[in-house]
SERO-4910 file (N, C-alpha, C, O; in steps of 0.05 Angstrom, whole numbers):
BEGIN
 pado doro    nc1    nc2    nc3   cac1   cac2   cac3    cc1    cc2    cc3    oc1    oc2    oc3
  Unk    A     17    -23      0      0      0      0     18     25      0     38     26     15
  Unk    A     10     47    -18     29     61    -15      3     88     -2    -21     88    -10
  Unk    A     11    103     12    -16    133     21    -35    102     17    -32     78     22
  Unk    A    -52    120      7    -79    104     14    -83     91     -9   -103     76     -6
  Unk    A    -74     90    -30    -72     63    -52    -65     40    -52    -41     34    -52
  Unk    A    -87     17    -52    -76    -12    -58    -55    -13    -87    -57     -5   -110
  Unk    A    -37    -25    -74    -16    -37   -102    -13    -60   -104      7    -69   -115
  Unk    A    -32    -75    -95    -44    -99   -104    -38   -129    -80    -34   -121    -57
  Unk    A    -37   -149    -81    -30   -164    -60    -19   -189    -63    -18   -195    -87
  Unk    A     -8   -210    -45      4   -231    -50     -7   -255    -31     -2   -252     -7
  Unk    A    -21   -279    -41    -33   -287    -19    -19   -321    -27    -15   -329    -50
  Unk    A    -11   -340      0     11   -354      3      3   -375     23    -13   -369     41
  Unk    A     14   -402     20     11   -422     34    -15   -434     33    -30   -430     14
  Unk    A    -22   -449     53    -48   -468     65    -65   -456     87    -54   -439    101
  Unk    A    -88   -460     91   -104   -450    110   -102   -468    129   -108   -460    152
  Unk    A    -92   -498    127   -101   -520    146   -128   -517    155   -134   -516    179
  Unk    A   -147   -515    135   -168   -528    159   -185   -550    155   -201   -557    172
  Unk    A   -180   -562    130   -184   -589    128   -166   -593    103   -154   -575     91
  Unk    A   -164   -626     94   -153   -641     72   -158   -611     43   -175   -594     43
  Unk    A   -140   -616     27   -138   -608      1   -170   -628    -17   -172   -652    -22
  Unk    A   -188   -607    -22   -203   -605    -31   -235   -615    -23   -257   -620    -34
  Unk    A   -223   -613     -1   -250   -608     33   -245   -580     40   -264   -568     49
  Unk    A   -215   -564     38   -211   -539     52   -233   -514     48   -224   -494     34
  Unk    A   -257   -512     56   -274   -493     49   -263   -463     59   -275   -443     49
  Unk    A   -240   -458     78   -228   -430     68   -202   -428     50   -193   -406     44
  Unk    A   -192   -450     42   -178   -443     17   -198   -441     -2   -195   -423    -18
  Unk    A   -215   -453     -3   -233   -453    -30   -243   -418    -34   -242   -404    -55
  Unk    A   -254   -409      0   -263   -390     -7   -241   -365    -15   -245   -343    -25
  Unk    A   -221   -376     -9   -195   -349    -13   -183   -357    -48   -165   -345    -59
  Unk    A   -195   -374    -57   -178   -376    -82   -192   -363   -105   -184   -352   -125
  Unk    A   -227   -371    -88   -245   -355   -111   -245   -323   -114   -245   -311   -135
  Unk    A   -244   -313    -87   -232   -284    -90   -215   -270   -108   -215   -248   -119
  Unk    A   -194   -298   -106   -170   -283   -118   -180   -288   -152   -184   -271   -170
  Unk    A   -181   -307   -153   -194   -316   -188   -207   -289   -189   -193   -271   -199
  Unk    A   -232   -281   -182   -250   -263   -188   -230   -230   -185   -227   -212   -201
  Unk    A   -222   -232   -164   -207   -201   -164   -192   -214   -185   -208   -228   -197
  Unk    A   -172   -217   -194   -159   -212   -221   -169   -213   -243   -159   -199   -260
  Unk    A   -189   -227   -248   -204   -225   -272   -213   -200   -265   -205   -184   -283
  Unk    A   -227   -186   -245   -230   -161   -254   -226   -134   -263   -232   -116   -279
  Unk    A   -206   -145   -235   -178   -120   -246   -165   -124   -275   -164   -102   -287
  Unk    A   -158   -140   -286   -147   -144   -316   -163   -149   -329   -164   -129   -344
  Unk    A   -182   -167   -338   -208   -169   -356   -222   -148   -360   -222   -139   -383
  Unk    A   -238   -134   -341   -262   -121   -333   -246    -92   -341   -247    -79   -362
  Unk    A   -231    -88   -313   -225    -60   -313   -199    -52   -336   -195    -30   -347
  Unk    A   -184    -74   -340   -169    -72   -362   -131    -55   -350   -115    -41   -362
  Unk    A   -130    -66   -322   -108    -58   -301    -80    -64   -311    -61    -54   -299
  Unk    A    -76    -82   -336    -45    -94   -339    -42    -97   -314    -28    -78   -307
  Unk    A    -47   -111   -296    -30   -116   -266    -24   -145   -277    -35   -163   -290
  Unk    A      7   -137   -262     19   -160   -259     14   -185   -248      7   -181   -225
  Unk    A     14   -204   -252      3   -234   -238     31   -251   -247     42   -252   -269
  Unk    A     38   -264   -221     57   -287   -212     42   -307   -193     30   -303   -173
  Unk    A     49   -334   -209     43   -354   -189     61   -369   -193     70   -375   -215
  Unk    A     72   -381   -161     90   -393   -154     78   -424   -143     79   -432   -120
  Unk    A     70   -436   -162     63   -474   -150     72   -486   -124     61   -500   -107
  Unk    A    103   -473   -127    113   -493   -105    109   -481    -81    111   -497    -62
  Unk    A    104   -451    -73     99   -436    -55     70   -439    -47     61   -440    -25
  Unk    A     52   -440    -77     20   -435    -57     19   -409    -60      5   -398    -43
  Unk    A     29   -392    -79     30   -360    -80     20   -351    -99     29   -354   -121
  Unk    A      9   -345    -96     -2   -317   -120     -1   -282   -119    -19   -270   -107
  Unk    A     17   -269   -131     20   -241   -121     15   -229   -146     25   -235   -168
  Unk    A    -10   -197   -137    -20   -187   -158     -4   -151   -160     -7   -136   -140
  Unk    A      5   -144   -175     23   -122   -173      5   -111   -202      0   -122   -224
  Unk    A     -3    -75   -188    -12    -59   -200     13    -38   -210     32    -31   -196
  Unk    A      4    -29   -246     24    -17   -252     15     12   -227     -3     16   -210
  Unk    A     44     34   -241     36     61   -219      8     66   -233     -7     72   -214
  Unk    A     -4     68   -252    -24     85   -264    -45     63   -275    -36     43   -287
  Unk    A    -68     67   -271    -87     45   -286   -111     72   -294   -117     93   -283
  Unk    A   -120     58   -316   -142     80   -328   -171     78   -312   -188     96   -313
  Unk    A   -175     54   -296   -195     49   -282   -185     51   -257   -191     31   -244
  Unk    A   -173     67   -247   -165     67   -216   -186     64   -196   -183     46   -180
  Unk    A   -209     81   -193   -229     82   -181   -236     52   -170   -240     42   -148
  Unk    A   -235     42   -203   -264     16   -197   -240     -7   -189   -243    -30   -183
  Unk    A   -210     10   -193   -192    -24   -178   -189    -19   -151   -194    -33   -132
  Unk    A   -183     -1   -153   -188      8   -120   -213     -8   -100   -209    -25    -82
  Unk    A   -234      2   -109   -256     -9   -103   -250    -38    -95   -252    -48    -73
  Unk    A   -241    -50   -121   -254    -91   -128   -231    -99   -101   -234   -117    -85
  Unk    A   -207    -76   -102   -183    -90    -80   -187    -89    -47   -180   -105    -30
  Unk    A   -206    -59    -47   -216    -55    -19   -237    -85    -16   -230   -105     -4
  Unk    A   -256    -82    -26   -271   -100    -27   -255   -134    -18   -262   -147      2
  Unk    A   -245   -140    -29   -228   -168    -24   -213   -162      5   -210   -181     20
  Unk    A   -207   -145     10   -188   -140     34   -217   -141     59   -216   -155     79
  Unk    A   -237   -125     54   -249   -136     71   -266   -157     72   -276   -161     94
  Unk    A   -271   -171     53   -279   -199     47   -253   -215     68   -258   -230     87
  Unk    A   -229   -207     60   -210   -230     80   -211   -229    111   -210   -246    129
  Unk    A   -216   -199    109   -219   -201    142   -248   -204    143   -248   -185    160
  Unk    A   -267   -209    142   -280   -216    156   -289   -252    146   -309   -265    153
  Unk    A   -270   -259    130   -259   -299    132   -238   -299    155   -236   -318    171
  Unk    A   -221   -271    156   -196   -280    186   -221   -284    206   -218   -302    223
  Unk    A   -242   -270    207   -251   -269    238   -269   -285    240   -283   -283    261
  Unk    A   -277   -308    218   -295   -331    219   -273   -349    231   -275   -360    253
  Unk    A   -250   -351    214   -230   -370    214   -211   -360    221   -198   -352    201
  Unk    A   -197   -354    250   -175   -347    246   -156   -357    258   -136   -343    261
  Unk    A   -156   -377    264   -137   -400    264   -125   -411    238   -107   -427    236
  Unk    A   -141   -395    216   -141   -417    190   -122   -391    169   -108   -399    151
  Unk    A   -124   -363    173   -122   -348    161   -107   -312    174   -113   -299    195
  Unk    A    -89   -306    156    -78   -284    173    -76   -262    154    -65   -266    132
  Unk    A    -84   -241    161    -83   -213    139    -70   -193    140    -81   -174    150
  Unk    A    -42   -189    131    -26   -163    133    -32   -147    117    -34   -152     93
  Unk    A    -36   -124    129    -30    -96    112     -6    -88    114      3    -82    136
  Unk    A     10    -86     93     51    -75     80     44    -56     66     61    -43     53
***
């Protein structure tokens, strides 16, 4: 985050809270992320960067400095950020949310 702009996020590892493909908060943190990137780059048309790392469990979304839809990425990223926290505070044994 730089002032009050998301510059996008990196989300990593296992939730442990059940077996790989019983995990209903990995499931719900992956669909997020599917949907926030498709929107930010499909929808809003962001060129943000996307890396995924297999062997990590990582996915990190990096916004260029300038996007023509800033408003509405802004928005889709706030939006996900509090979508996570309020999965940390269902699950939070299972899930941890930094703001950097």
């Amino acid at each position: 985050m730089e002032d009050d702009r998301i510059t996008g996020f990196s989300i990593s590892g296992h939730s442990g809270y059940a077996e790989a493909g019983a995990d209903i908060v990995c499931a719900a943190i992956s669909a997020v992320t599917a949907m926030v990137e498709a929107t930010v780059n499909e929808v809003c048309g962001a060129k943000a960067k996307v890396r995924v790392k297999e062997t990590d469990a990582r996915i990190t979304l990096t916004l260029p400095t300038v996007c023509d839809e800033e408003e509405s990425v802004q928005a889709v990223l706030a939006g996900m950020m509090l979508y996570l926290c309020n999965l940390r505070d269902e699950y939070p044994e299972n899930l941890e949310v930094l703001e950097v």
